[in-house]
Phi, psi and omega in degrees: 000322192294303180301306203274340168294306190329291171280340171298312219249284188322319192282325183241028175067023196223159174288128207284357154318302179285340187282335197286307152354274196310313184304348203247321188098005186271162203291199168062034169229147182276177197270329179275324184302308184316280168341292214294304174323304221275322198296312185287343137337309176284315213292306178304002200036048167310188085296153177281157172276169199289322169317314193252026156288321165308329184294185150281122143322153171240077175236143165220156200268162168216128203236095164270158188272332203193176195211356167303315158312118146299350154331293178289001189248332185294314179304293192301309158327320200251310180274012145312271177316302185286337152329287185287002167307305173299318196088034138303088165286142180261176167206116205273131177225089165275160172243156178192141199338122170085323164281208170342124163285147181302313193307291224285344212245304185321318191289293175336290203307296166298313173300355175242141275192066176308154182240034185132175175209147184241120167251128185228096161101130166171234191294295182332330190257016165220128181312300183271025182246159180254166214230001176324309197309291209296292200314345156300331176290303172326317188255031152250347163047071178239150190267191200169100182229131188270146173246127159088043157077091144284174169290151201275180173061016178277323175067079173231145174295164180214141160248151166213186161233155191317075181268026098343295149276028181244319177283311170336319181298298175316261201320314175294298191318316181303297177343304199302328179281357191081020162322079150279318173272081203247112181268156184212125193240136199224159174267198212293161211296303191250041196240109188334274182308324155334301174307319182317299191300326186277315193316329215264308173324333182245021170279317200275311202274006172102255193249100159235133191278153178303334165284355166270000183265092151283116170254158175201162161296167190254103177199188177271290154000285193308319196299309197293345170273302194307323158340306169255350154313310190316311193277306188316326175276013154124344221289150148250327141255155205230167171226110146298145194261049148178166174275346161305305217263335152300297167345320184278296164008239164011299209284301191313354184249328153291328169318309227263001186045038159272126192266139163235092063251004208297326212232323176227123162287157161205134200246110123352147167195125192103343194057041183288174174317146192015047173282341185254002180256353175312164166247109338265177202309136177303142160271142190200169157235127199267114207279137191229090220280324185270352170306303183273323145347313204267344183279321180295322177304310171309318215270340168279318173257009146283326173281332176290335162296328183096026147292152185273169184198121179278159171289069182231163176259124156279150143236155209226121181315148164255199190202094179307143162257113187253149193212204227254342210254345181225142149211187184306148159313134155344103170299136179110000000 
């Protein structure tokens, strides 16, 4: 007992007199220290005492598919920091080839008895994956806000960015350079935001032939196999739905002893972390990444207050960034 006032006391910056307080049910602790006490009780893998077992922990999961992207390590940083803000903790659940399942980290989750969860990026944003996972939260009435374009009816609020005006943006940049054969390696068939960028691509160009369409796994590999299918078909700019997969881009075009940009232009997507130290610097569109974070947290600790929040998506403008990576087309 002595040991667990310690580190309890040690974790949350208080005296083990106020943690014995909290533990006790007794008055003369403000309402965030109390919280606080309770959270680092979970976070040590305490048990709560059976009086303080009814509550909810004030841990919320944070669900990633992955952490290679940078993308996803930028998101957990900003909705980390607005967690803690509240006096929320998060507990970060990646998933990886062969572990943990997004279901199995929802079951963990349930079991310390979370007081939400946020996923950016995942099950949710594919059609043909299964979702048992969310309707167990939903008939648990846990609170839940998906990051990036779900599938509809699941019914949870979302924040996302525009891929729609994330292709546009991309596809008028290429045009401008003199680009006609503008190509898109894009991710699997039934990956939401994906479906969006070609819906938005044959809204601009009219008529795209299928053969300017590339699928890939979201990796750098995937980009550098769908890439070069592309450039085999004639493509001189090509748009990527992430920056791993411009990355492959690239790669794929100096195998083929193509300079980029003189000869393949190739655009990004998110703006992740050192996109701008590559060779050469990426041209991308940038997902505005501390905005949606942050909306997402709000959109979580309203419900967790016991606000109605409707099942809507906001969405959020991107921003092209030109950098080093597109120029004029190729004559001829």
């Amino acid at each position: 007992m002595t040991r667990r006032l310690a580190e309890v006391a040690k974790k949350v910056g208080v005296s083990e007199a106020t943690v014995s307080r909290v533990l006790n049910d007794k008055p003369g602790v403000s309402e965030a220290t109390r919280q606080a006490v309770l959270s680092a009780l979970d976070v040590l893998g305490y048990e709560r005492p059976t009086q303080l077992r009814g509550e909810r922990a004030r841990l919320v999961g944070l669900v990633l598919p992955e952490l290679q992207n940078p993308i996803f390590p930028a998101f957990a940083e900003v909705i980390g920091g607005a967690l803690a803000q509240l006096g929320l903790t998060p507990v970060l659940c990646t998933q990886t080839k062969g572990g943990v399942s997004e279901a199995d980290y929802v079951a963990l989750l349930l079991q310390q008895q979370v007081s939400g969860v946020v996923f950016a990026g995942g099950l949710f944003a594919q059609a043909d994956a299964p979702h048992d996972h969310y309707r167990l939260l939903a008939d648990r009435n846990i609170p839940v806000v998906l990051i990036n374009a779900a599938i509809e009816h699941l019914g949870f609020p979302g924040v996302s960015c525009d891929d729609a005006v994330a292709v546009e943006q991309a596809w008028r940049h290429l045009a401008s350079l003199g680009h006609e054969r503008i190509g898109l390696v894009l991710g699997p068939g039934d990956h939401v935001p994906s479906a969006r960028k070609l819906a938005a691509a044959r809204g601009i160009a009219g008529e795209l032939p299928e053969e300017r369409v590339a699928r890939a796994i979201f990796s750098i590999e995937g980009g550098h196999a769908a890439a070069s299918r592309l450039i085999d078909r004639g493509v001189t700019g090509i748009i990527c739905a992430s920056d791993p997969l411009a990355l492959g881009a690239v790669r794929a075009a100096r195998r083929k002893g193509l300079d980029v940009p003189s000869e393949i232009s190739v655009v990004g997507y998110d703006d992740s972390a050192f996109m701008n130290c590559t060779e050469p610097p990426l041209t991308t569109v940038r997902q505005p990444i501390e905005a949606m974070g942050r909306a997402a947290v709000e959109l979580l600790n309203a419900q967790i207050a016991g606000s109605a929040v409707p099942a809507e998506e906001l969405l959020f403008e991107p921003e092209l960034v030109v950098r080093g990576s597109t120029a004029q087309a190729p004559r001829g």
